[in-house]
Each structure stands twice: as structure tokens, then as C-alpha cells.
C-alpha positions as CSV (number, residue, x, y, z in Angstrom):
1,X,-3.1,2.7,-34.2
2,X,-5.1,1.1,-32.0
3,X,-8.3,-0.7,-33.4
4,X,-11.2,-3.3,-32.7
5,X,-8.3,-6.4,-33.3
6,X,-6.0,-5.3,-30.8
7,X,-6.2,-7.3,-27.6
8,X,-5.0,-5.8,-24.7
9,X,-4.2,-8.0,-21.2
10,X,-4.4,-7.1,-17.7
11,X,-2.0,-9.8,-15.1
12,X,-3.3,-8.5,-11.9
13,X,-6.9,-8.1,-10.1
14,X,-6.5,-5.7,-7.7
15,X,-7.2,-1.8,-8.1
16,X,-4.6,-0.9,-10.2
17,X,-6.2,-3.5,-12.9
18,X,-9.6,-2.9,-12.6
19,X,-8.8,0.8,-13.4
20,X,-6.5,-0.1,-16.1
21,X,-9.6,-1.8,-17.5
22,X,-12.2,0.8,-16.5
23,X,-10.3,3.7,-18.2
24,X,-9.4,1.6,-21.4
25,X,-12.9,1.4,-22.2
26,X,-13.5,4.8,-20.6
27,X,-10.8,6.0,-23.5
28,X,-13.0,3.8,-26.4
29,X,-10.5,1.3,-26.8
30,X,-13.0,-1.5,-28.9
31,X,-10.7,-4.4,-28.7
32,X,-10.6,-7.2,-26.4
33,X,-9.7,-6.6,-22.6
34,X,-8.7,-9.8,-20.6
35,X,-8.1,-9.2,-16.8
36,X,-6.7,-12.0,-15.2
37,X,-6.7,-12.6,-11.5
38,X,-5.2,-15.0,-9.5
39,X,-7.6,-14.6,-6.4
40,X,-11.0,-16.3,-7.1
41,X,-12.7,-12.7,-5.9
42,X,-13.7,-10.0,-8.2
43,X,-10.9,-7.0,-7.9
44,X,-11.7,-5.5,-4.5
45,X,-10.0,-2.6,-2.9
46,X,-7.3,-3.5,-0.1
47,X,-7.8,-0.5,2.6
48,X,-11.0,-1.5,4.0
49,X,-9.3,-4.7,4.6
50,X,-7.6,-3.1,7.7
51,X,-9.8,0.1,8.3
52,X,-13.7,-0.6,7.8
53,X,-14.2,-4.1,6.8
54,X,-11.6,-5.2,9.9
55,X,-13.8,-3.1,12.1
56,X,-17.1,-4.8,11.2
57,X,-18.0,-1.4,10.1
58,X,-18.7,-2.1,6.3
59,X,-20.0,-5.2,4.6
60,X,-17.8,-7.6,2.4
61,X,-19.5,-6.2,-1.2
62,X,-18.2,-2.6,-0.2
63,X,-14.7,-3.8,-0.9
64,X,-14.9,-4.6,-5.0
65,X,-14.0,-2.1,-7.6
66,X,-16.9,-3.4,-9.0
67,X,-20.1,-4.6,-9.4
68,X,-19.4,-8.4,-10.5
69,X,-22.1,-7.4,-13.7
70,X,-20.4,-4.3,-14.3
71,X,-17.3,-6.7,-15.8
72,X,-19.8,-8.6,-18.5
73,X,-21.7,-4.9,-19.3
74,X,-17.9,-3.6,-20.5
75,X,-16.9,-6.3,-22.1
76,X,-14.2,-7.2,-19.7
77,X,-13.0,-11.1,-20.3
78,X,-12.6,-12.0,-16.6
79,X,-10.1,-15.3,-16.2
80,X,-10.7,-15.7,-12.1
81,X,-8.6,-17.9,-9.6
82,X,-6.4,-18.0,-12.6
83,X,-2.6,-17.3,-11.9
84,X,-0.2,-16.2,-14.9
85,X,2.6,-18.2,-14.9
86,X,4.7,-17.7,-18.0
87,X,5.0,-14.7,-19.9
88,X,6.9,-14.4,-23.1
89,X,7.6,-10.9,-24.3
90,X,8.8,-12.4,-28.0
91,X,5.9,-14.0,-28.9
92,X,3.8,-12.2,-26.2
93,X,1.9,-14.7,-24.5
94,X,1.0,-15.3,-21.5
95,X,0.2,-18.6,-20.0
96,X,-2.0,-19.1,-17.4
97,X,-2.6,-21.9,-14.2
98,X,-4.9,-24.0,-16.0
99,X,-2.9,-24.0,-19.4
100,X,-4.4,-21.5,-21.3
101,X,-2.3,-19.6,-23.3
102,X,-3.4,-15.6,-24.1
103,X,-1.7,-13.5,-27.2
104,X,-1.6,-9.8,-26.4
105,X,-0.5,-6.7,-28.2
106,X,0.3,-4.7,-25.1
107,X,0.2,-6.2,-21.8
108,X,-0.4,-4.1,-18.5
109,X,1.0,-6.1,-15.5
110,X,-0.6,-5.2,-12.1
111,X,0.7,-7.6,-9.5
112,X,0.8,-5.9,-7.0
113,X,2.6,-6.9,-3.6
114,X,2.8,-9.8,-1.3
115,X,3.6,-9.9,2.7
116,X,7.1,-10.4,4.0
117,X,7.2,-13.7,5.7
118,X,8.6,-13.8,9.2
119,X,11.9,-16.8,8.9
120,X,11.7,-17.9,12.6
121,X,10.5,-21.1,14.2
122,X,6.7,-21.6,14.9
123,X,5.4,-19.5,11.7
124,X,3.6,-22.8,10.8
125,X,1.2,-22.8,13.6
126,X,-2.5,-21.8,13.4
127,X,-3.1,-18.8,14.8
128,X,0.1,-16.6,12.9
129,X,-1.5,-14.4,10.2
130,X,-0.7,-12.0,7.4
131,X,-3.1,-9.2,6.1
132,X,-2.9,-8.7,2.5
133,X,-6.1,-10.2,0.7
134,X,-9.9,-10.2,1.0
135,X,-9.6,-14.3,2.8
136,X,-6.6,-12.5,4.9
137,X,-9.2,-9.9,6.5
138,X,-12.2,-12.5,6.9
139,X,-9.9,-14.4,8.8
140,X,-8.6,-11.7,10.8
141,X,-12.1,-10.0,11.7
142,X,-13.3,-13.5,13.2
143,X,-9.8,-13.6,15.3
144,X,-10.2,-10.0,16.6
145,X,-14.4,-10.6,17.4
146,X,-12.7,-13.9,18.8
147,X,-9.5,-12.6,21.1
148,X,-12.1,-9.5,22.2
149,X,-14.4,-11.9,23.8
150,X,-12.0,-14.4,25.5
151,X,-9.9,-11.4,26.6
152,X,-7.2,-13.2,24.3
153,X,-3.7,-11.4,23.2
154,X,-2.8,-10.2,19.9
155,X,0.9,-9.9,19.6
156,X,2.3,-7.7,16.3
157,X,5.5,-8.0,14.6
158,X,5.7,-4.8,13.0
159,X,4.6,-0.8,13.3
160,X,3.7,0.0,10.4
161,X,1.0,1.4,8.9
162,X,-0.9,-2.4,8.8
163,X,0.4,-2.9,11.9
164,X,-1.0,0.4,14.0
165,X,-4.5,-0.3,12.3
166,X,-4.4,-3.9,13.0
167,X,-4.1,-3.1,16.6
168,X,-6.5,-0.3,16.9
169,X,-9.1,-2.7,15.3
170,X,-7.8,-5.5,17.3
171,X,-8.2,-3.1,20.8
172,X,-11.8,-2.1,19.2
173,X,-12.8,-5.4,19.8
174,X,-11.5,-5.5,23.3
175,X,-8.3,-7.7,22.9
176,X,-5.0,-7.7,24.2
177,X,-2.2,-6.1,21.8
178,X,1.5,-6.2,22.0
179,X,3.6,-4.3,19.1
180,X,6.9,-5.7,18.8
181,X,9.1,-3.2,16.7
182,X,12.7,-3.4,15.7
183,X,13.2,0.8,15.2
184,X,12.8,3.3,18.2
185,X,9.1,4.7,17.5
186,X,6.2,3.6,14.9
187,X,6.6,4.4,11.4
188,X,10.1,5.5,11.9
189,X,11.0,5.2,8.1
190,X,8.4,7.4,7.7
191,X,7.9,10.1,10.3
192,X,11.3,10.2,11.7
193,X,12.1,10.6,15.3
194,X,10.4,13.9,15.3
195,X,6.2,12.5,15.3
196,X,6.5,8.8,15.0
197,X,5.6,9.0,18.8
198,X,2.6,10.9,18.1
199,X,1.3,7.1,17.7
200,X,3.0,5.4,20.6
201,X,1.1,7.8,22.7
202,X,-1.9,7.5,20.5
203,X,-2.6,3.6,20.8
204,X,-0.9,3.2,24.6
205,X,-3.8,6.0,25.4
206,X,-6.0,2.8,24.0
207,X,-4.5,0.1,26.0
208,X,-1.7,-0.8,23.4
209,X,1.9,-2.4,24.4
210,X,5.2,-1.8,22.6
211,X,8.3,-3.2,22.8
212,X,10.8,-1.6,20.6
213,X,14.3,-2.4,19.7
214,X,13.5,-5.8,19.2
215,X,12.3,-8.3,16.7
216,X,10.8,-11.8,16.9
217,X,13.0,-15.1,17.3
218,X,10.5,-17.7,17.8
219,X,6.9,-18.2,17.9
220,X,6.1,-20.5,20.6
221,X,3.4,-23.2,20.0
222,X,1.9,-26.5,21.7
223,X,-0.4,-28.6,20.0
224,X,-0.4,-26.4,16.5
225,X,-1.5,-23.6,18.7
226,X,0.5,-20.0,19.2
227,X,1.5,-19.6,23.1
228,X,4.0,-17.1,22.8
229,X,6.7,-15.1,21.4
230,X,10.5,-14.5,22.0
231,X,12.3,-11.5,21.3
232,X,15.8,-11.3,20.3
233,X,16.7,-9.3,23.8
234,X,15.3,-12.0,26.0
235,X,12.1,-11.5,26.4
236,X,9.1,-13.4,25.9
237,X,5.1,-12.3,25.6
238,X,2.3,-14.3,26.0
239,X,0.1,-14.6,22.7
240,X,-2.8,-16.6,21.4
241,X,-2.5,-14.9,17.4
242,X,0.4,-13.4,16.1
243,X,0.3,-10.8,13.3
244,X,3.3,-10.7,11.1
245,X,3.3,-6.8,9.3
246,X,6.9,-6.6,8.3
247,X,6.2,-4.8,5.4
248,X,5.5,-6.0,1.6
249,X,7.4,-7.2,-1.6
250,X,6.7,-6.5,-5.0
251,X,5.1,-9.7,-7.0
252,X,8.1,-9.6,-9.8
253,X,8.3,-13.1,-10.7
254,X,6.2,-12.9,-13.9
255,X,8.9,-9.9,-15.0
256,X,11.9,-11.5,-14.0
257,X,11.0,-14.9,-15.7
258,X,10.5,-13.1,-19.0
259,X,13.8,-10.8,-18.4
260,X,12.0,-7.3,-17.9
261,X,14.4,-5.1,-16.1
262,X,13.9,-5.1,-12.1
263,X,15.4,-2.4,-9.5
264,X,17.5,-3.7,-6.9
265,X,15.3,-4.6,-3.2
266,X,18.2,-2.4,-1.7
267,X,16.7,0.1,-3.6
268,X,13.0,-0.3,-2.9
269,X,12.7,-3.1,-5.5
270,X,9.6,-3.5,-8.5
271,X,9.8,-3.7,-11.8
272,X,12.0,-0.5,-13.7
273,X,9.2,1.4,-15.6
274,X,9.6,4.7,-17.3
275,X,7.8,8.4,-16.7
276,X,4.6,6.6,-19.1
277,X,4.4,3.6,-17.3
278,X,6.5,1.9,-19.7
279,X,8.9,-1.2,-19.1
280,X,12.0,-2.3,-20.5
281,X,9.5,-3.9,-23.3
282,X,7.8,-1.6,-25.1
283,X,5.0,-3.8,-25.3
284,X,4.4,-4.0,-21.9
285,X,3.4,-1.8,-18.9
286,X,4.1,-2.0,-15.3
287,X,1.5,-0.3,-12.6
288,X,0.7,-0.1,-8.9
289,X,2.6,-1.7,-6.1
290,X,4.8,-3.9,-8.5
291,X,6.0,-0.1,-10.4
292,X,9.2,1.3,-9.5
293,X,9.1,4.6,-12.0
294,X,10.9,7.1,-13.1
295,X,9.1,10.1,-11.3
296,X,9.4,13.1,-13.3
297,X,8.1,15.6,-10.2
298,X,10.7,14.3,-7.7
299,X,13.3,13.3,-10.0
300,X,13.8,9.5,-8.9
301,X,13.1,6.1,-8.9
302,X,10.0,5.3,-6.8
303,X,7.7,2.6,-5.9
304,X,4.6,3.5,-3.9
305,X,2.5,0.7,-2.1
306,X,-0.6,2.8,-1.5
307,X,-4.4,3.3,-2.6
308,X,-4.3,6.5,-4.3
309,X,-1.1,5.1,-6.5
310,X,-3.3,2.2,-7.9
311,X,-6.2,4.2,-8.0
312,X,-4.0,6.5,-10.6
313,X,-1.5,4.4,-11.7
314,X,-3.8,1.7,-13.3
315,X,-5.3,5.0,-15.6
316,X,-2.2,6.5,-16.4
317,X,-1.0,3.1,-17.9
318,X,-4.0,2.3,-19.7
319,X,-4.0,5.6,-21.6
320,X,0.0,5.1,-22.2
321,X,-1.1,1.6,-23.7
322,X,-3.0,3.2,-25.8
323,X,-0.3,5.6,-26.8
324,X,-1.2,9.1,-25.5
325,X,1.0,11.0,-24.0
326,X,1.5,10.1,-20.1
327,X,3.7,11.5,-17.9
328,X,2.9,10.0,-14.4
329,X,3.9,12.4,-11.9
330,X,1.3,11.9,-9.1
331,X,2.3,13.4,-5.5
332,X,2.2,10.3,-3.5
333,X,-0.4,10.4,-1.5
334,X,-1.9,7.8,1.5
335,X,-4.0,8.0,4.5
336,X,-4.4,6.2,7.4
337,X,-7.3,6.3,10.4
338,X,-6.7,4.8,13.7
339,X,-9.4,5.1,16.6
340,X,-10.4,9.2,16.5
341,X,-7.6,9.9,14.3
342,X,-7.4,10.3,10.4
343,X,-4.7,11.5,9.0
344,X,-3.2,12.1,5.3
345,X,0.0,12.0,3.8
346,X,1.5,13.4,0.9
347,X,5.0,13.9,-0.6
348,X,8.5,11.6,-0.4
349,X,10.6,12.8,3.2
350,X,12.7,9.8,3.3
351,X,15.0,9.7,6.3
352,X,18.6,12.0,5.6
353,X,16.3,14.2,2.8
354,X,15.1,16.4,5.2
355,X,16.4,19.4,7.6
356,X,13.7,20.0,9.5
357,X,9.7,19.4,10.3
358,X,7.9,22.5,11.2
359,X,4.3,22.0,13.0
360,X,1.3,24.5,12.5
361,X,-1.9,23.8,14.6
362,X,-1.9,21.8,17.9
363,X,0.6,18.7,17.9
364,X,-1.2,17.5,21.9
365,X,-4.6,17.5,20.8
366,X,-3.7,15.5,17.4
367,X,-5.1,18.7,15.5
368,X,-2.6,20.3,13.2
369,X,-0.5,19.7,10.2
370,X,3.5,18.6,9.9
371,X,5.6,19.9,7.2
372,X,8.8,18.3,5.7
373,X,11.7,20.9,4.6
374,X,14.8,20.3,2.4
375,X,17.9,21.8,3.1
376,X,16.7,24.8,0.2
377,X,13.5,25.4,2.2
378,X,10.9,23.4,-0.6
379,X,8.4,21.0,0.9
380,X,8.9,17.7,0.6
381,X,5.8,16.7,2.4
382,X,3.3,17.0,4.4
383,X,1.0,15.4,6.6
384,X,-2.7,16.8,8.0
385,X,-3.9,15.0,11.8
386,X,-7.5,15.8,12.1
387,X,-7.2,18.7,9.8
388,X,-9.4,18.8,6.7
389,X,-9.2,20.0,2.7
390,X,-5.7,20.5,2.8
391,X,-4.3,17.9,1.4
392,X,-4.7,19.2,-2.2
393,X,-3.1,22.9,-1.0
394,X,-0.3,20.4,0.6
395,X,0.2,18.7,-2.7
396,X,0.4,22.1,-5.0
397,X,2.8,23.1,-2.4
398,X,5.3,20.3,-3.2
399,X,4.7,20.8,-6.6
400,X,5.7,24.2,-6.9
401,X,9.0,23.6,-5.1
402,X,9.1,27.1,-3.8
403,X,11.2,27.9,-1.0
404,X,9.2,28.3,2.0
405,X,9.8,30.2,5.1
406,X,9.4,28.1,8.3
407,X,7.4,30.8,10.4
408,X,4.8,30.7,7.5
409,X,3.8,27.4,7.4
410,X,4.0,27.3,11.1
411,X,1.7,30.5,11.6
412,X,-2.1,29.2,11.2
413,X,-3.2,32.5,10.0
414,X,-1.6,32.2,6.9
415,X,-3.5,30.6,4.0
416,X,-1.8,27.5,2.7
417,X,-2.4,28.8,-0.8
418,X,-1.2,32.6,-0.1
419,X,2.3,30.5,0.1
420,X,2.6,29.4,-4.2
421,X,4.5,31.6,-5.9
């Protein structure tokens, strides 16, 4: 039973955490809640960090979970700027920075993901950069305003998703950008061959270079400053900020140190957590980013670095903690907007799981929605480009994992929802 002498810690201050927290009281948990967050911000959200915020189009408050007050109001013991750096599941404690040392009864941790670091010469200088946190994207914003007004070049290892908005921002403010990729089109992994150069035409429309099948070898400074970078085919472009967006790893230290089982980075990586959220301790939790979980919907292991997963995740764990009946099986679900295009994903397509991607609406004007098809004919995913209040028609779709006839989904005339069996 849980009761008002429980207490009931939080390692992690992103969105994931703050939810955890939110719904815990939400649920009338009357015990202590300790969040702990290793930044010295309140919990903020991380995609206005390379959509609005980056863009100048939204102030700094509109990125926190948050009202700072509303932490105090709940009842939420707040322990900022304060990393966790022991945890030990058998007498389940957790140490913190400063030497505090916290007993829980269940423990939710949250930690989210950290940038891949680029292991080349020259990633010492000034002007390289990473885009993960709040100070990241303050940073950043005064680079872009910065490179915009000096006509100065902004050179990207990585297309990605925080790459392609990095540059669309970066060409909003009138700078230079080079994309260096190592696969054939952006967001390869993702889209495949078949529409990942939907967004090579998209940004080189807006002035973007890309230089794929290549991958940084040196970044070239003088004086602490960036000049340029080398590519491992020979070439070399001119740069005054680099931007390394080589993806992210899961922040597992905390779990391996205290021997919570850990999935493989071959295989994605995170911490193993069951259907409820549930680690390999059955007093503690994993959610968000740093989750790998058992998903019951798509019948693997998954770890999902996206909003709507922390937005979801950090519920679902809270209510597990406080032992109802969770069985976290979310279609994963992200979005992404890049100069006049928004777009929304949802479903798992990795490469090799699908046979092929049928189009309905109008692929050269960047209007219409793509569809991923197993070998069986069920959806795997789908994603909508400047189409609206589909996405949840999308999701039901997957979830029903009816066979689905190609010349259905491509015919526009045929309701989305006429389509569940």
C-alpha cells in the first residue's frame, strides 16, 4: 500500500520527471516526492530548443514544464544543479553531488540522453557545439543571430532530425550551412531511400549544402577558433561553427553502477525495463530517453528518444510506482517542422521491416501522407507532410494490425478510418 510515509524519488529533470511527479500527485500519492536535477534550470521541455526557442520565435520561460511556483504549491522537493552519483538498490539510496544521501521506496530514473561526441582533432575549439540542453540552445541562438549577420558558415556533422532543424534555423538567420552526412539521403535510418530526399530537396530549395557519404576527420582551428573541416574523402569546407548532431546516448551510468540490467548499444542501448516500466529492481523504474521496454503493441525491445515518449512515459511510470496496472504500449509518435513544412510521425519502420511505402496525396508539393507496409500488408507507420488530424487515424491504424490494401491507402477518397476492421 502506498501511504503518506512512502517517499518516492525522481533522478532526472527533464519531461519525463516532471510528469512522473505531476501525475504522482495527480494520482493522490501523499508521500514525499524528491525530483533531482542535475541542470541548475527548472525541468524544461527540449523541442523548442531546436524549433521555436532556436528561431527567436518563443521566449526562454515557454520551455519549462513548469511554473518554478507550481513545484513548492505540489509539494515537490526540488534538489537543483544536483547530480546523482551513487545509487544503491540494497539499501536504496541515492547519493547526490554535494553528499547528500536520499532513502527511497521506489525510485523513478529519468536521465534521459546525452550527445554523441565527435573523436576527431579540433573538437576542443570554441566555436564546435552540441544541442541537447537549455545553455546548449542559448548558446546556439546567439551563434546563428551571429553567423546570419557576418554572412559566417555553419558546417553540420549529421542529418538527423537536430541536424535538419539546426540548419533550417541556422539558414533563417541568414547563415551559411553545410550538412556533412555519412548515409546517402537525410534521415536515412528512418525514411529509407524511398523520401529521405524529400528533405535534401526541401533545405537545398533554402540555400542548404550536403555532402553525403562522408564524415568528419578534423576540425580545423587557428588561435582556439574553428576554420574548417576535413572530410574523410578529401575534402575540406570552410567553417566558422561546427555542429556536431551524430545522434544521442542513453545516460546509463547511475544503472550500470548499481547493476540494473542494460540492453546492448548494438541494440539501441538504455536501461532493460519491462511492459510497466519496471527494471530489473522491482523497486525501481526506468522512463523516457534512458527506457529500452518491452513493447507490448510491437512485440520488441524499444527505446524512443522523442517528446511525446517522455510526455507519456513519465505518467505511465508514476502510476506503475504506485502499483496500478500499466501496460505502456504508446505508438511512437514524433514531429518535426522545418521552414513551411511540419510533419508527424508515428509507428517503428526500421530499415529491412518493410516491403513497401505507398504515398496518398501530393509527394512535389510536400502535401500528402506516406505509409509503411510489412510483408503481411499491416502498417507499420506512417507519416503526414502538411496534412492535418491524421495522425491519431494513423496511430489506430497500426494498432489494429489489419492487412491493408495498397490502392486504399493510396486513394485520397477513402476515409482513413473506413480502413479498421
Amino acid at each position: 500500500m502506498v501511504d503518506a510515509h512512502q517517499t518516492f524519488v525522481i533522478v532526472g529533470g527533464g519531461l519525463a520527471g516532471a510528469k512522473a511527479a505531476e501525475t504522482l500527485r495527480a494520482e493522490g500519492f501523499t508521500g514525499r516526492v524528491i525530483l533531482i536535477c542535475d541542470e541548475r534550470d527548472h525541468p524544461y521541455e527540449r523541442p523548442p530548443l531546436s524549433k521555436g526557442y532556436l528561431l527567436g520565435k518563443e521566449e526562454r520561460d515557454s520551455v519549462f514544464v513548469h511554473e518554478p511556483a507550481w513545484y513548492a504549491q505540489a509539494q515537490i522537493e526540488l534538489h537543483l544543479g544536483q547530480p546523482a552519483v551513487h545509487l544503491d538498490p540494497g539499501a536504496r539510496t541515492v547519493r547526490l553531488g554535494d553528499g547528500t544521501l536520499i532513502v527511497y521506496d521506489k525510485l523513478l530514473l529519468a536521465t534521459g540522453a546525452e550527445p554523441r561526441r565527435l573523436d576527431i582533432p579540433g573538437t576542443g575549439l570554441a566555436g564546435v557545439h552540441h544541442l541537447r540542453r537549455l545553455a546548449h540552445a542559448e548558446r546556439l541562438r546567439g551563434v546563428l543571430a551571429s553567423l546570419g549577420r557576418d554572412n559566417g558558415h555553419l558546417v553540420i556533422a549529421g542529418a538527423g532530425w537536430i541536424g535538419l532543424e539546426v540548419a533550417a534555423a541556422a539558414r533563417s538567420y541568414g547563415a551559411e550551412v553545410t550538412v556533412v552526412e555519412a548515409a546517402p539521403t537525410p534521415l536515412h535510418g528512418i525514411l529509407g531511400p524511398e523520401l529521405g530526399g524529400l528533405f535534401t530537396d526541401l533545405h537545398r530549395e533554402h540555400g542548404v549544402r550536403f555532402h553525403f557519404g562522408a564524415r568528419f576527420t578534423e576540425i580545423v582551428g587557428q588561435d582556439g577558433m574553428v576554420l574548417a573541416v576535413r572530410t574523410d574523402d578529401g575534402e575540406e569546407h570552410p567553417a566558422h561553427d561546427v555542429l556536431a548532431a551524430i545522434g544521442a546516448a542513453p545516460r546509463t551510468a547511475l544503472a550500470e553502477q548499481a547493476g540494473l540490467d542494460l540492453v546492448d548499444r548494438e541494440a539501441g542501448g538504455g536501461i532493460a525495463v519491462d511492459a510497466a516500466l519496471r527494471t530489473s529492481d522491482p523497486y525501481i523504474y526506468a522512463a523516457g530517453d534512458v527506457a529500452a521496454a518491452d513493447h507490448p503493441l510491437l512485440d520488441s525491445r524499444l527505446r524512443v528518444e522523442h517528446w511525446a515518449n517522455a510526455l507519456n512515459g513519465g505518467p505511465a511510470a508514476a502510476r506503475a510506482m504506485l502499483g496500478q496496472n500499466v501496460s505502456y504500449d504508446r505508438v511512437p509518435y514524433f514531429f518535426s517542422d522545418q521552414y513551411d513544412v511540419g510533419m508527424e510521425y508515428s509507428g517503428y519502420a526500421p530499415p529491412g521491416s518493410y516491403t513497401q511505402v505507398v504515398c496518398r496525396g501530393d509527394v512535389a508539393k510536400r502535401e500528402f501522407i506516406a505509409f509503411w507496409l510489412g510483408a503481411d500488408g499491416r502498417l507499420l507507420a506512417g507519416m503526414n507532410v502538411n496534412v492535418w488530424d491524421v495522425a491519431e487515424s494513423i496511430q489506430q491504424l497500426i494498432r489494429s494490425g489489419a492487412s491493408l490494401a495498397p490502392e486504399a491507402l493510396a486513394d485520397p477518397e477513402v476515409p482513413l478510418a473506413s480502413l479498421l476492421p
